[in-house]
N, C-alpha and C positions, 0 to 999 in steps of 0.2 A: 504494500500500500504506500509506501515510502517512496517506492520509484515512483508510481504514480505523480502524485504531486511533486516530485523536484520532475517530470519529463510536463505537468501542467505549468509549475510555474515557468520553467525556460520557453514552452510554447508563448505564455503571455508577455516573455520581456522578449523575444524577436519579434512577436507582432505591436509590440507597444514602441520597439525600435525601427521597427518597417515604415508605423504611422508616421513618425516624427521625421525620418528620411522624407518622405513621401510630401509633407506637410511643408517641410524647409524649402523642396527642390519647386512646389505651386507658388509660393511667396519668392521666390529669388526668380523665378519665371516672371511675376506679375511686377517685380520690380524692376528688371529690364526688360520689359514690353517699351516701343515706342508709345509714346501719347495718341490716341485719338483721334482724326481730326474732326474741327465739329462741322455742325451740318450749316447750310447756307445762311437758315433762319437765325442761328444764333450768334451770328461771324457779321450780319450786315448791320450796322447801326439804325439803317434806318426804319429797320422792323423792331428794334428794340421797343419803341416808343407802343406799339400797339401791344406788347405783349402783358 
């Protein structure tokens, strides 16, 4: 029963280490992403005034 749980806890800290890889590599993607560009409506001044 012993194996047991030490072969459950190692499953929970590679998947608990998988998430956190996983987690860092979406955040370091979304942080060099270029910007956006916007769309007409929001770029021309002089739609601003109607919005």
């Amino acid at each position: 029963m012993t194996v047991m749980y030490a072969l459950l806890a190692l499953a929970l800290g590679v998947g608990a280490g998988l998430t956190a890889i996983v987690i860092e590599e979406l955040r370091w993607e979304a942080r060099n992403r270029p910007p956006r560009r916007m769309t007409y409506g929001e770029v021309h001044h002089r739609h601003a005034a109607r919005r």
